[in-house]
N, C-alpha and C positions, 0 to 999 in steps of 0.2 A: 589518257588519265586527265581527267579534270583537275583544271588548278584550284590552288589553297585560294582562297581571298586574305591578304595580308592586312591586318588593319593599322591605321598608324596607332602612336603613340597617344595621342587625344582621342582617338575613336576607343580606347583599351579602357582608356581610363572613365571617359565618356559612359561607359557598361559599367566598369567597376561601381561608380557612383547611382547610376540607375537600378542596379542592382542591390547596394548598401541599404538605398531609400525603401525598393519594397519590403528588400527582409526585417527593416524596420518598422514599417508598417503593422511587417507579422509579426514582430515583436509585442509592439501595443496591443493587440490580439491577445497576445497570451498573457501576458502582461493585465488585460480586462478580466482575464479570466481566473489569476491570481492563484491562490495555492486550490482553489478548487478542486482540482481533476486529481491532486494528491490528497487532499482529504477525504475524495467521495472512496480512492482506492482503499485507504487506511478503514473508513468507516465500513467498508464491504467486508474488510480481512478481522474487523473485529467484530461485527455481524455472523460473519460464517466460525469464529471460534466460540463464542458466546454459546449458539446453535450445537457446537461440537457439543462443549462442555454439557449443554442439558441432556442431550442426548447419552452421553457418559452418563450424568446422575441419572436417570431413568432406568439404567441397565442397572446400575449399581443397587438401585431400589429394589427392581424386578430382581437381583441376587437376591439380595437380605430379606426378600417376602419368601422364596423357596425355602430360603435356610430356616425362618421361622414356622413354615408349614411341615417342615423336615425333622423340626423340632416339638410339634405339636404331635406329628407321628410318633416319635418317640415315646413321648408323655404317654400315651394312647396304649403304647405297647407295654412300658413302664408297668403301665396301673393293672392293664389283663395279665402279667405276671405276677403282679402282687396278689392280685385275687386268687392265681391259681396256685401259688403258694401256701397262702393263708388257708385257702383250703385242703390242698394237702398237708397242714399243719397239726389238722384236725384228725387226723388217721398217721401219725409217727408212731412209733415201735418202739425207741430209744432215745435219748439224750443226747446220741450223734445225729442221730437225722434232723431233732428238733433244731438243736443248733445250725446246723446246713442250711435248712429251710430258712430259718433268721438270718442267716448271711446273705442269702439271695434276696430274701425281703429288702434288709436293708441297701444290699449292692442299688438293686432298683429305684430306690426311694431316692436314693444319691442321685442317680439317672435321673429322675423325675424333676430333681431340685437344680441339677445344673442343665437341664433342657428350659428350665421354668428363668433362670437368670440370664440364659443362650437369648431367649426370648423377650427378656427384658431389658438387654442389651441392647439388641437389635431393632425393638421398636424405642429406643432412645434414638439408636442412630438413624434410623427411618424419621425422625421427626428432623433431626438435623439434617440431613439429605431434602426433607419437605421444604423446609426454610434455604436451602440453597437453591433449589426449582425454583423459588418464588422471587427471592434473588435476582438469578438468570433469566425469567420470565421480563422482571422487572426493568432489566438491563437492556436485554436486546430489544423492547418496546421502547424504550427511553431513544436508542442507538438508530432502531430501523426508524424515528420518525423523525430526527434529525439527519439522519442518510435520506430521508425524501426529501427533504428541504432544499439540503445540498446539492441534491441532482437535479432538482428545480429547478433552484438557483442554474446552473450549469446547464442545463436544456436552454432555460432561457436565453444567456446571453451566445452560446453554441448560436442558438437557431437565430438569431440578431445579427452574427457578426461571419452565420455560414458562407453566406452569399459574396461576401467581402472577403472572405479569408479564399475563398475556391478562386478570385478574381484576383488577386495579387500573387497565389501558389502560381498560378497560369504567368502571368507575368515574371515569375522569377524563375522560372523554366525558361522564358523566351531568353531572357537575359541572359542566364549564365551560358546560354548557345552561342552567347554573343563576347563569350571571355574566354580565352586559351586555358589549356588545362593547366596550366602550370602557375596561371596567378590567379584560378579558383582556390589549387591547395593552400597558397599563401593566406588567401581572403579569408578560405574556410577554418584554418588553425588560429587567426589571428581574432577573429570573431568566438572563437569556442575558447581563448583566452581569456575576454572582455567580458563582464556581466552584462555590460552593457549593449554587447555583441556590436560593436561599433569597429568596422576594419579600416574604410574608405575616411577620412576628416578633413574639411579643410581645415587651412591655415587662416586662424582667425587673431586679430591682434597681435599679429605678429609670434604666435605660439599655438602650439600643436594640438586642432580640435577635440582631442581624444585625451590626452596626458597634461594639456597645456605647459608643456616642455618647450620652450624659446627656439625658436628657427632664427638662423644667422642670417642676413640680409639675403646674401651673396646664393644662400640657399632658396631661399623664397622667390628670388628671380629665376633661377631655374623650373623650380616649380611651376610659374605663372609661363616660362616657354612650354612647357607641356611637350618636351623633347623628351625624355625620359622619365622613368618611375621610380619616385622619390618617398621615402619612406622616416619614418621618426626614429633619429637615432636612439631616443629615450624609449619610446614603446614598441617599436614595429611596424606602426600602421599604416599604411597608403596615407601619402599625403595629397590631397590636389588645392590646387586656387578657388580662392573663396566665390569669383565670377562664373566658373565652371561647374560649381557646387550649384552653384541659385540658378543657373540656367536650367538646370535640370529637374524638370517636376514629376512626382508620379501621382495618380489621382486613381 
């Protein structure tokens, strides 16, 4: 079985801090890249419901034009009963049939009259249905040309800052190879803490790069031994010596 390689205590920290650096690198990255990538998502989810919505009023159109062709049938049938009434009104026998016949006249004429305001309802609401199309028309052109802009904007600095972001991911791969699992988790929690995502700080000014929380002397010389891993009692974070920190460049 091949042996572990055991790193010391400055080679630990050595990686912590090389590794702090690139993922802050990719921070700036994302960082350049700003709330873009959240607004081109937002501006696509309001794109594609805009699209839903017209498409709903369209159907809703294409109802209310059947209903009023269904109603124009009506009318149609209305009137050839009336005809054929009025004609047989013309050969009654009695004063019961006549009246019979005037019931069904008029039953129909009702028919005719509530197909006729069916219809004149419907093309009210067809126009308001018209004016919300144009609306929605109006919206998601507004929407989808400002959603190009965005992703413009966004392609652009993407393809600027691709080449550099694929060169530091690579690099911070290599790194965390180069840190024991057990004080990635620490690094990893304590950075998804921070907005700043800052784990690794030195000791600057005699207080703590991250929180600027006062380091006791007695503390700080340990730290600068670089015997163990020393952390902020105020925030958590890997603390190292400030000459340790500047040694270490990543480009």
């Amino acid at each position: 079985m091949a042996a572990v390689k055991e790193f010391s205590v400055e080679e630990k920290l050595t990686s912590l801090i090389r590794l702090q650096k690139i993922d802050s690198k990719l921070d700036e990255i994302k960082i350049l890249q700003g709330e873009l990538p959240m607004e081109v998502k937002d501006l696509e989810d309001e794109v594609e419901g805009l699209h839903a919505r017209l498409t709903r009023v369209e159907e809703e159109v294409n109802g209310i034009t059947e209903f009023i062709d269904q109603r124009k049938a009506a009318i149609t049938e209305a009137q050839g009963l009336i005809a054929k009434y009025e004609k047989q009104s013309e050969n009654v026998k009695n004063s019961r049939e006549f009246d019979a016949i005037n019931k069904e006249i008029e039953m129909q004429q009702l028919e005719e009259k509530l197909a006729e305001k069916h219809i004149k309802d419907a093309n009210e609401e067809i126009g308001d249905k018209a004016r919300a199309l144009e609306s929605a028309k109006r919206a998601i052109a507004t929407k989808e040309a400002n959603l190009s802009g965005k992703k413009n904007e966004l392609e652009k600095i993407i393809s600027e800052t691709e080449k550099e972001e694929k060169h530091y991911k690579k690099d911070a791969e290599e790194a965390r190879a180069h840190v024991e699992e057990r004080l990635l988790v620490g690094y990893d929690r304590i950075r998804n803490n921070y907005r700043n995502g800052l784990s690794v700080v030195p000791v600057e000014r005699d207080s703590c790069g991250g929180c600027f929380h006062a380091i006791p002397p007695q503390k700080q010389s340990e730290i600068k031994l670089r015997k163990k891993i020393m952390v902020c009692e105020n925030c958590g974070r890997i603390l190292v010596d400030n000459d340790l920190n500047d040694a270490i460049e990543v480009k």
